[in-house]
C-alpha positions in Angstrom: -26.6 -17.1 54.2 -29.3 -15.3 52.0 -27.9 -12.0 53.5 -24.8 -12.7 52.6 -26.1 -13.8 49.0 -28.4 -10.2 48.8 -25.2 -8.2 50.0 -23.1 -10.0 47.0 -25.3 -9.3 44.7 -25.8 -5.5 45.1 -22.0 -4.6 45.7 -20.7 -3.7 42.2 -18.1 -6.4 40.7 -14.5 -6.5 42.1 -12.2 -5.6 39.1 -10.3 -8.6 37.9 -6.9 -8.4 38.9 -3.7 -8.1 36.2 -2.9 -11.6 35.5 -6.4 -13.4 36.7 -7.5 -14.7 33.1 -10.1 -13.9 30.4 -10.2 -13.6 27.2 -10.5 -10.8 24.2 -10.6 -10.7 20.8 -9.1 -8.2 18.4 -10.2 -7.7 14.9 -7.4 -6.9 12.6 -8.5 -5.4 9.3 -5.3 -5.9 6.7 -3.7 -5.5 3.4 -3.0 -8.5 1.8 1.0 -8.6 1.7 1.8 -9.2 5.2 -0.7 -11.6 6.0 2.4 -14.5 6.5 4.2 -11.8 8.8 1.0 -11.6 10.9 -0.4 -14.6 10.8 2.4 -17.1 11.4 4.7 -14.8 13.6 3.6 -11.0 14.9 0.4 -12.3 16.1 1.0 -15.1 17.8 4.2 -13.1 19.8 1.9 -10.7 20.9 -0.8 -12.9 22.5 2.1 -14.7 24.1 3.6 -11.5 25.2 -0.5 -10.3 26.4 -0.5 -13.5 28.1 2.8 -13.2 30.3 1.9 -9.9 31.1 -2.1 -9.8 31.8 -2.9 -13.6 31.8 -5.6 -12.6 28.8 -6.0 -14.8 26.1 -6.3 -12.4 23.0 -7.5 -14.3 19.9 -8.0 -12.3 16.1 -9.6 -12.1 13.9 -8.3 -11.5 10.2 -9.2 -10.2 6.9 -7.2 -9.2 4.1 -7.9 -7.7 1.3 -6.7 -4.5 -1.0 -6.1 -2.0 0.8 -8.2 0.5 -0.5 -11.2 -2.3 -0.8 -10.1 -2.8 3.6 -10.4 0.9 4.1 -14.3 0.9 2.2 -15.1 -2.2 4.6 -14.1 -0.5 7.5 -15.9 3.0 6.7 -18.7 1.0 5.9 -19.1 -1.1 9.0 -16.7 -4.1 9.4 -16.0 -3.4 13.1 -11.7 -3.3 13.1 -10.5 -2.4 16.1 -6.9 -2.2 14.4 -6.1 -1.2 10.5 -2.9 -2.4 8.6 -3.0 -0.2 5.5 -0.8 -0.1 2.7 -0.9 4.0 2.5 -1.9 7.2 4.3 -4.8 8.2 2.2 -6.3 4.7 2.8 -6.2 5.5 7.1 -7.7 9.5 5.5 -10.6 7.8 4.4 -11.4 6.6 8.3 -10.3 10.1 9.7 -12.7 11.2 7.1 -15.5 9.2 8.4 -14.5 10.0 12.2 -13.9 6.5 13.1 -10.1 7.8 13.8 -9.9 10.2 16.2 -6.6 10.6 17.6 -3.5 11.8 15.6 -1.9 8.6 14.4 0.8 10.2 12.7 2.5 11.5 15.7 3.6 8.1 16.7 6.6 6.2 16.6 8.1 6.0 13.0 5.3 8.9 12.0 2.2 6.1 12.4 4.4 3.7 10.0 5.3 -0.2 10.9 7.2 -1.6 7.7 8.5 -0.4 4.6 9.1 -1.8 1.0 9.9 -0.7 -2.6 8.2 -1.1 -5.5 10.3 -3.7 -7.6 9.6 -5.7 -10.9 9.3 -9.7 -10.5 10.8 -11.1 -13.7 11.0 -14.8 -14.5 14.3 -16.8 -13.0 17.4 -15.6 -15.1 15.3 -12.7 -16.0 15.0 -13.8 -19.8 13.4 -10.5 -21.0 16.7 -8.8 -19.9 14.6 -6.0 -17.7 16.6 -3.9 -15.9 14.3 -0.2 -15.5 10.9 0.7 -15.7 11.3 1.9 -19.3 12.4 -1.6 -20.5 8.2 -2.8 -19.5 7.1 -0.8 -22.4 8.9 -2.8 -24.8 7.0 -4.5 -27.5 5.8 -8.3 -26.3 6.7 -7.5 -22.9 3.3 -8.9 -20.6 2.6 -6.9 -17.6 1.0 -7.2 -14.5 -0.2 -4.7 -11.4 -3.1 -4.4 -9.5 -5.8 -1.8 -9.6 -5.5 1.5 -8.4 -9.2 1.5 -7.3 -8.6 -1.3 -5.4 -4.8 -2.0 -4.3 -3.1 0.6 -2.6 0.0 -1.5 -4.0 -0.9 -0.1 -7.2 -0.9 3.3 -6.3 2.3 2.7 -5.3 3.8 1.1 -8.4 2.1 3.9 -10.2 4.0 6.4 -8.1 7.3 4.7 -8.4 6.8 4.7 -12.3 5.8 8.2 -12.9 8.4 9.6 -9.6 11.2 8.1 -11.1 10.8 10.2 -14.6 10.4 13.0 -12.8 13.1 12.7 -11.0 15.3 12.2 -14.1 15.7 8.3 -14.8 14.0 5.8 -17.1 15.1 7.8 -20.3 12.9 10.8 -19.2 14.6 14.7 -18.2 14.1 15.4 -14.6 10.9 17.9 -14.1 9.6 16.9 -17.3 6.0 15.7 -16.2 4.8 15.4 -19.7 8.1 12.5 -20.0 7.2 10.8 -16.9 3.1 10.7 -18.0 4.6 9.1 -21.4 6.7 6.9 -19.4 3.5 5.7 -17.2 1.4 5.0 -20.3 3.9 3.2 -22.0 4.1 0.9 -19.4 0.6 0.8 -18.9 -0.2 -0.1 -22.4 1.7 -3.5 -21.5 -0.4 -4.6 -18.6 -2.1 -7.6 -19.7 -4.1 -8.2 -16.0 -5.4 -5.7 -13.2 -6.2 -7.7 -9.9 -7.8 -6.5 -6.7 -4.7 -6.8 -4.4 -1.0 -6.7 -5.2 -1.7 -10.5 -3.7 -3.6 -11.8 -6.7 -1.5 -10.0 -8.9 1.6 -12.1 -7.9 -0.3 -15.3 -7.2 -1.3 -15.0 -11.2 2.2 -14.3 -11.8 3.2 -17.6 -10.0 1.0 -19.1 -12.0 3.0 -18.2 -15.2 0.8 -14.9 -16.3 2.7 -12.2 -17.8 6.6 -11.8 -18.2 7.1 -9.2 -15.4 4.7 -7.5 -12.2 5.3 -4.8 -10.5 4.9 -5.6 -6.9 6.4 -4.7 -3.4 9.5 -6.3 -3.0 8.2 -8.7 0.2 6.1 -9.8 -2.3 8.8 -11.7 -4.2 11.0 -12.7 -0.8 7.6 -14.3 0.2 7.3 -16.2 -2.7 11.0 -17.1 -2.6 10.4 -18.2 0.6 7.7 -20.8 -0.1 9.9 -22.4 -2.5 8.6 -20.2 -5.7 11.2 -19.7 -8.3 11.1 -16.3 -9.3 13.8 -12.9 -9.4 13.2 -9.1 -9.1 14.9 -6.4 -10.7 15.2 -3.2 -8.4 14.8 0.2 -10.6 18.0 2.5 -10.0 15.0 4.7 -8.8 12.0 3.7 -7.0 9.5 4.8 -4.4 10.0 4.1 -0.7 6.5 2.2 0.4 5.8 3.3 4.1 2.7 1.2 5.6 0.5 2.6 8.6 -1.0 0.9 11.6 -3.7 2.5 13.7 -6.0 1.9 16.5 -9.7 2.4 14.9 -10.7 4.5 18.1 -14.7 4.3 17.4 -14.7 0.4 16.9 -12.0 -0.2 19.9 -13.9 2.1 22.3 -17.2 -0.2 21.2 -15.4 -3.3 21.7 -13.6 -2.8 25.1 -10.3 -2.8 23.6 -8.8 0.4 23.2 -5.9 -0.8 25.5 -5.6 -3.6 24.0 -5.2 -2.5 20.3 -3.2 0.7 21.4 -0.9 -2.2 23.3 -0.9 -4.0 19.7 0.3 -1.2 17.6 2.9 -0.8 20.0 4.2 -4.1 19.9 4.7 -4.2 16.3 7.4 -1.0 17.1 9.6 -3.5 19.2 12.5 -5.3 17.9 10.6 -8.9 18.2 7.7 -7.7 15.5 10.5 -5.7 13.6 12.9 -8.3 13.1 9.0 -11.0 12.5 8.4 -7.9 9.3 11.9 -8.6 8.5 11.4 -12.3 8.8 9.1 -12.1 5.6 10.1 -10.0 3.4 9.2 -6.2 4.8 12.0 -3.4 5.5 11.9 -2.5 9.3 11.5 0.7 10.3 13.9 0.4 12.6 16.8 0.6 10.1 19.3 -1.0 12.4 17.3 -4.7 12.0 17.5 -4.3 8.0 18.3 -7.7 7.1 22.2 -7.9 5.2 22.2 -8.2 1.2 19.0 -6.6 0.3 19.6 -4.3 -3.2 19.9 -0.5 -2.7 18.4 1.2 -5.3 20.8 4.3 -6.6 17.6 6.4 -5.2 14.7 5.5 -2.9 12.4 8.8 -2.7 9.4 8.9 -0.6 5.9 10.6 -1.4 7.2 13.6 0.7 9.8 14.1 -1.7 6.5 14.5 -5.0 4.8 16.5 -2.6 2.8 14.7 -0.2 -0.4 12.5 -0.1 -2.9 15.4 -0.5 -0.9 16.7 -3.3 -0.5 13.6 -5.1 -3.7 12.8 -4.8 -5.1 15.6 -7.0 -2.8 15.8 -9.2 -2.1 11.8 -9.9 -5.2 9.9 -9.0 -8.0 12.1 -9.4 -10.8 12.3 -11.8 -8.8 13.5 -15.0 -5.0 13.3 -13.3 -2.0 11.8 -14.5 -3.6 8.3 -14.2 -6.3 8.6 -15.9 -4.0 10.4 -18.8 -1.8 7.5 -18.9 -4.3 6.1 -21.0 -6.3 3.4 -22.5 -4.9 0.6 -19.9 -5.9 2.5 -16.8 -9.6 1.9 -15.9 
């Protein structure tokens, strides 16, 4: 018997089989928008689906916050093994940091899990009569987005503002970036409340703040969808909001779970997460589960189309860029 206890004890472990049990965890580090379409649907599908396949029990944990507020948390040692960004530049900031190593962006969809625009939320009947961007410069119109140092949904809303003069709409000649500056701070000059997250932001607008909020359009469909009165108003030119999903290799690696978050990001490719973003609000990737009846804008453009992330950001959001031109409102 004790031999056969000594020779157990220095033979190294037998692997546990596919299927034998256990249990993981996986950090998930978030923007705020889809936390319904993770939280109630994506994630549980996936530990159900982990479960049939492995017989692990994968439980999460979740934060949400801004986006660009997540990316800081990560960078600065919250221990994601998975980020769900708004933007590129927000994943750039982990590259940065070399807590990304591999090359996200050669993935399925280019890296990118769901897709929005940037709409206006207007009261029901939309009293204010807001059709465009220009008409949230009017006089007495209240406005609320979030912060761009903050939200990555307000880098968007910025982007869809200031793209769409420049690409000729909102009373502004297309290539006239002087117009499309104008049209920014005219709008700006209106907002009435900068939150953290483009969640705040329309949670204060629930709460009767402001006459209008830019937001991303799942934002409204979500609030729609628990029973919130409210409409949205769809520019006849707006920005194509692409959001990014990637394995944090460092943390993963450190954690065990490098198969399991690279199995994770996966997942939310397949029709069953596709159709869950769908489910609340969020354009699929896969174009071909697009829910019926959702507005078309007359154009959707995408950041490719002003130049790309690293040209936008110098030229809009830096120090002294179009931003921080737009005046007073902009902090």
């Amino acid at each position: 018997m004790l031999a056969l206890l000594l020779l157990a004890c220095s033979s190294d472990p037998a692997p546990v089989a596919e299927g034998a049990g256990g249990a993981r965890t996986l950090t998930l580090a978030a923007y705020t928008t889809p936390r319904e379409a993770y939280g109630k649907a994506i994630l549980p599908a996936f530990a159900a689906a982990w479960k049939t396949k492995t017989g692990e029990t994968v439980t999460f944990e979740e934060s949400y916050q801004g986006s660009g507020a997540q990316a800081r948390a990560v960078k600065e040692g919250f221990e994601a093994d998975v980020v769900a960004l708004s933007l590129d530049p927000d994943v750039a900031v982990l590259e940065e940091a070399g807590l990304i190593t591999h090359d996200w962006r050669s993935g399925a969809h280019g890296g990118m899990v769901s897709r929005s625009l940037a709409v206006i939320a207007v009261r029901s009947g939309n009293p204010r009569g807001i059709a465009d961007w220009s008409d949230l410069s009017r006089e007495g119109v209240a406005v609320l987005t979030p912060n761009v140092r903050t939200s990555g949904g307000a880098m968007w809303n910025v982007l869809a503002i200031w793209g769409a003069g420049l690409r000729g709409f909102s009373g502004v000649t297309a290539g006239d970036e002087a117009g499309a500056t104008g049209l920014l701070r005219g709008v700006l000059s209106r907002v009435t409340v900068m939150d953290k997250g483009a969640r705040e932001s329309i949670v204060n607008f629930e709460k009767g703040v402001g006459d209008a909020a830019i937001t991303y359009e799942n934002e409204v469909l979500v609030a729609r969808k628990g029973g919130v009165a409210m409409d949205y108003v769809v520019p006849p030119s707006t920005i194509l909001i692409e959001n990014p999903v990637v394995v944090v290799d460092r943390y993963a690696e450190k954690h065990g779970n490098q198969d399991l978050a690279k199995a994770f990001v996966e997942f939310l490719h397949s029709a069953e997460a596709q159709k869950a973003f769908a489910e609340y609000g969020l354009r699929p990737v896969d174009e071909t589960l697009t829910p019926p009846g959702l507005p078309t804008p007359t154009e959707a453009f995408t950041v490719r189309d002003l130049g790309g992330w690293a040209a936008i950001k110098a030229k809009v959001f830096d120090k002294g860029g179009v931003y921080d031109q737009a005046g007073p409102a902009a902090p």
